[in-house]
C-alpha positions as CSV (number, residue, x, y, z in Angstrom):
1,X,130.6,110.8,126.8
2,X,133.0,112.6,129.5
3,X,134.4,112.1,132.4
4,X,133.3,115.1,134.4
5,X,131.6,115.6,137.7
6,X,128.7,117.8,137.8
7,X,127.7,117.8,141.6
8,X,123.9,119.2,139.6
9,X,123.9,116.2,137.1
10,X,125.6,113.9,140.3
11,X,122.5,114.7,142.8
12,X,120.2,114.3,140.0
13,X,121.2,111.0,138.8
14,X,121.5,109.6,142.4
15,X,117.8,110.6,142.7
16,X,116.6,108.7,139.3
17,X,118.5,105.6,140.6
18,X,117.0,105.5,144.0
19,X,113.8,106.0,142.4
20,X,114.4,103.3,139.8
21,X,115.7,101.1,142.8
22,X,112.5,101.0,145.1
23,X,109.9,99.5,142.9
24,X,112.6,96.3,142.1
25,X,113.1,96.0,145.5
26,X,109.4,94.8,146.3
27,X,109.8,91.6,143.7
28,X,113.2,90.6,145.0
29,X,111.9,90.7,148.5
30,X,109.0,88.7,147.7
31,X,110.9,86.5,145.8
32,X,113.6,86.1,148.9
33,X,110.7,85.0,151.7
34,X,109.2,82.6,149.4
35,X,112.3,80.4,150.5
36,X,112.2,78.4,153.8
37,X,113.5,81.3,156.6
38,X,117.0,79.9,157.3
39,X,117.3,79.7,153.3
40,X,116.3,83.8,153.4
41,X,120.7,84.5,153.8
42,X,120.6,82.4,150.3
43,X,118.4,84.7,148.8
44,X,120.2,87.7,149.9
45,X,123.9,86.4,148.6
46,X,122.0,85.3,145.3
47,X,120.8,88.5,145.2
48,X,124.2,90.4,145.9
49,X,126.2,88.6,143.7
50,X,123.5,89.1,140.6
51,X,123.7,92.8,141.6
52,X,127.5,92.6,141.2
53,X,128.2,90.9,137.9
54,X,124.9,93.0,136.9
55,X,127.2,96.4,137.4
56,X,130.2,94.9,136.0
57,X,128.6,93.7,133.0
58,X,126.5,97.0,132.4
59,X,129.7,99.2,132.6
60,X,131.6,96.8,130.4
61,X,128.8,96.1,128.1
62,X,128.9,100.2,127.8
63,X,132.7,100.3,127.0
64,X,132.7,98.0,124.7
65,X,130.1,99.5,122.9
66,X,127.5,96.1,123.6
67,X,125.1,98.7,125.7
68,X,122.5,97.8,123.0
69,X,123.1,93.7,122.8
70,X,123.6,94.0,126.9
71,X,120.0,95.5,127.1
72,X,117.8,92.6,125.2
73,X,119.9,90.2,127.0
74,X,119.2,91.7,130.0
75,X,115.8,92.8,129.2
76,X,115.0,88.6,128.7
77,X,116.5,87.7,131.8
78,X,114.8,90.5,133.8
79,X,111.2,89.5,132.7
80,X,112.4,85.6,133.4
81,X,113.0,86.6,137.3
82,X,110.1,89.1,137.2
83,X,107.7,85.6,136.3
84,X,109.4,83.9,138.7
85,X,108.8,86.1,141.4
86,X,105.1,86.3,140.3
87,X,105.4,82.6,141.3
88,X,106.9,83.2,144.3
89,X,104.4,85.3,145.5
90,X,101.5,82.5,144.8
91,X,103.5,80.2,146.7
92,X,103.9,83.0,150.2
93,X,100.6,83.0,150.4
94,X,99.8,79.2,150.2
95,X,102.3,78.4,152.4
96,X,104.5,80.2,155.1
97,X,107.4,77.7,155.3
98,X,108.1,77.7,152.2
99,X,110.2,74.2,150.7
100,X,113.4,73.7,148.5
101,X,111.3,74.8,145.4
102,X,110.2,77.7,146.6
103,X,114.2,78.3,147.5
104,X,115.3,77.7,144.3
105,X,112.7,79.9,142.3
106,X,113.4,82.7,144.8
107,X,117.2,82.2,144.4
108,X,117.2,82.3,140.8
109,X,114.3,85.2,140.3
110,X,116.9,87.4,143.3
111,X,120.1,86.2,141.1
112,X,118.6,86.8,137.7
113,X,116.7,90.3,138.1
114,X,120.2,91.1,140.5
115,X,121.9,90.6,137.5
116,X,119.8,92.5,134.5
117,X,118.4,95.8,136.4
118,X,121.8,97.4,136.1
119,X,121.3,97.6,132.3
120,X,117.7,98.4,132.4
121,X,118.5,101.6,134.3
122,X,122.1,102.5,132.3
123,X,119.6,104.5,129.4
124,X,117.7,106.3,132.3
125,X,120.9,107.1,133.8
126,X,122.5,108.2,130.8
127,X,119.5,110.5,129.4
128,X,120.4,112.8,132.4
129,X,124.2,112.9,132.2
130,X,127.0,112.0,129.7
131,X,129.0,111.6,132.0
132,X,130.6,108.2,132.9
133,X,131.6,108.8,136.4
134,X,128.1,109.9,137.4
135,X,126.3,107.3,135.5
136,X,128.6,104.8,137.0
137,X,127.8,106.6,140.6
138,X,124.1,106.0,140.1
139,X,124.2,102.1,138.9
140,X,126.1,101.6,142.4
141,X,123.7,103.8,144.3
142,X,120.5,101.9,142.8
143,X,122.5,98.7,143.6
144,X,122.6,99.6,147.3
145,X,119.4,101.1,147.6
146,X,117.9,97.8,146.5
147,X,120.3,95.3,148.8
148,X,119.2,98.3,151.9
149,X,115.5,98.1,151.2
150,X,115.3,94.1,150.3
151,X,116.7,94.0,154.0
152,X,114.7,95.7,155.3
153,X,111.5,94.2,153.9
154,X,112.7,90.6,154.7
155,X,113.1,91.5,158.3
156,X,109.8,93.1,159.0
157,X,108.5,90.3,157.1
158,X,110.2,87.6,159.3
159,X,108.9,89.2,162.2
160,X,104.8,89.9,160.8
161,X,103.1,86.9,158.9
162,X,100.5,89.4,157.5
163,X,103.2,91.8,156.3
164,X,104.2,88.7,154.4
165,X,101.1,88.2,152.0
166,X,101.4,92.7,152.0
167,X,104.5,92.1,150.3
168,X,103.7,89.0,148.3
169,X,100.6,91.1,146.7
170,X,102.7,94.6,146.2
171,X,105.8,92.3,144.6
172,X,103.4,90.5,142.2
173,X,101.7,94.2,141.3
174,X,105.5,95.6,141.0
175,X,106.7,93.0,139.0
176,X,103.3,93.2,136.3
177,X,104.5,97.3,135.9
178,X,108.0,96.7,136.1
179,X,107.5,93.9,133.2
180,X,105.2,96.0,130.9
181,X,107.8,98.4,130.9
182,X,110.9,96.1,130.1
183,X,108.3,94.8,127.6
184,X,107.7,97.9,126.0
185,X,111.3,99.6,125.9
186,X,112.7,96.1,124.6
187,X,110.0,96.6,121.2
188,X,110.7,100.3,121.0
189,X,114.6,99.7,120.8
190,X,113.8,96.8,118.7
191,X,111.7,97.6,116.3
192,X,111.4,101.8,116.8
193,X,108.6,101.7,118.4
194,X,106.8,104.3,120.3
195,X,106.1,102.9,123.3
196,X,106.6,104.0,127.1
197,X,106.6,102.2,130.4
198,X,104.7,102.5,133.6
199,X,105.5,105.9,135.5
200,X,107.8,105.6,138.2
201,X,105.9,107.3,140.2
202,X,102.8,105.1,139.5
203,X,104.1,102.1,140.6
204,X,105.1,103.3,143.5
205,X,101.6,105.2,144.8
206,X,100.3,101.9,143.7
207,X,102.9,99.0,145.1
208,X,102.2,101.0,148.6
209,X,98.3,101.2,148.2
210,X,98.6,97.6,147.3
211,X,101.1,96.9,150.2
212,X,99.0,98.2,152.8
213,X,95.3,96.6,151.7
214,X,97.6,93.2,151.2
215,X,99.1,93.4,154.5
216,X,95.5,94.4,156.2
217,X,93.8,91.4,154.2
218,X,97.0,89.2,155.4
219,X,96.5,90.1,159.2
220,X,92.6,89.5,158.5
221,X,93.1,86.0,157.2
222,X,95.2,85.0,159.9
223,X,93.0,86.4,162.7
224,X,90.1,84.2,160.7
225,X,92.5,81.3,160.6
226,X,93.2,81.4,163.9
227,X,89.9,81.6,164.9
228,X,88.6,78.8,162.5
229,X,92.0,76.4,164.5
230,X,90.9,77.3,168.1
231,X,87.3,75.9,167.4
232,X,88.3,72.8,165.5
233,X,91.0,72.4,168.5
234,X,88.1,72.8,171.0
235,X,85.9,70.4,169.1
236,X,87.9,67.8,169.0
237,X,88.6,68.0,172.8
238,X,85.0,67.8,173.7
């Protein structure tokens, strides 16, 4: 453990964390537009302020020398809002308005993943550079990659109802990978097993094939809903 600054071991770490960032963001977005739209802000600052304690407590947890006790605790909680956005996604596609529930499972699930990922990348980080400057760099660079692509996903969602269910289905998928992994590094740094997660660059070919047959089906449904409204509207008429 130093404190040098290896532009090499800099670049490469801010690459890892991106990458680690992207699949996490599909779950938290999902999880954010399962709440009622003007509740979508709630989501985001539940989010933000999970993210934050998340890097304070990962960097502290490392100091301290708690980097081990830090992960299981942040392993639990991550699988916790990884279930809970699996529920949220059930709930998108049942019903666009979404209710206080559906807030409050999508607050938490943004608040607690927010608040474990930080940990759950520090070993990635760390197998690439000893250093704590960089590996402090990359937790705040996958922090912002995931508040800038959570955005971004929320508004195209709040503009398209189809890309709605796209990202409901892609979140779910996501957050199935992103928990067997968690699942599996948790047992192999409890009880030495060999175990390894899901590729990063599996989930994402697959959140992305998933994303763009979900938002297809999404756009079909609603054309057939449509449909299905303007001839019971013109049945009753007559």
């Amino acid at each position: 453990m130093s404190l040098d600054l290896d532009p090499l071991e800099l670049l490469a770490v801010a690459l890892t964390a991106a990458r680690l960032a992207l699949p996490n963001a599909f779950p938290l977005a999902m999880a954010a537009i399962a709440a009622p739209r003007r509740l979508w802000n709630g989501a985001g600052l539940a989010l933000g302020l999970g993210i934050l304690f998340g890097v304070i407590a990962a960097i502290a947890g490392h100091f301290l020398h708690l980097h081990g006790t830090a992960l299981v605790v942040s392993s639990l909680g991550h699988l916790l809002g990884l279930s809970l956005a699996v529920v949220a996604s059930v709930v998108i596609v049942i019903r666009s308005d979404g209710s206080w529930v559906t807030a409050l499972i999508g607050i938490l699930a943004c608040a607690v993943i927010g608040l474990g990922e930080p940990s759950q990348a520090l070993p990635a980080l760390f197998g690439l550079s000893h250093s704590v400057i960089v590996v402090g760099a990359g937790i705040v660079i996958e922090a912002v990659v995931i508040v800038v692509v959570v955005g971004a996903l929320v508004a195209a969602a709040g503009r398209v109802r189809a890309l709605q269910i796209g990202i409901a289905a892609a979140g779910a998928v996501a957050a199935v990978m992103i928990g067997i992994s968690v699942t599996l590094h948790l047992l192999r740094g409890r009880i030495e097993l060999e175990a390894g997660g899901v590729p990063i660059v599996t989930q994402l070919v697959v959140i992305v094939v998933v994303l763009v047959i979900g938002t297809v089906g999404g756009a079909v449904l609603e054309r057939f809903s449509g449909r299905r409204g303007d001839v019971e509207a013109g049945g009753g008429q007559a």
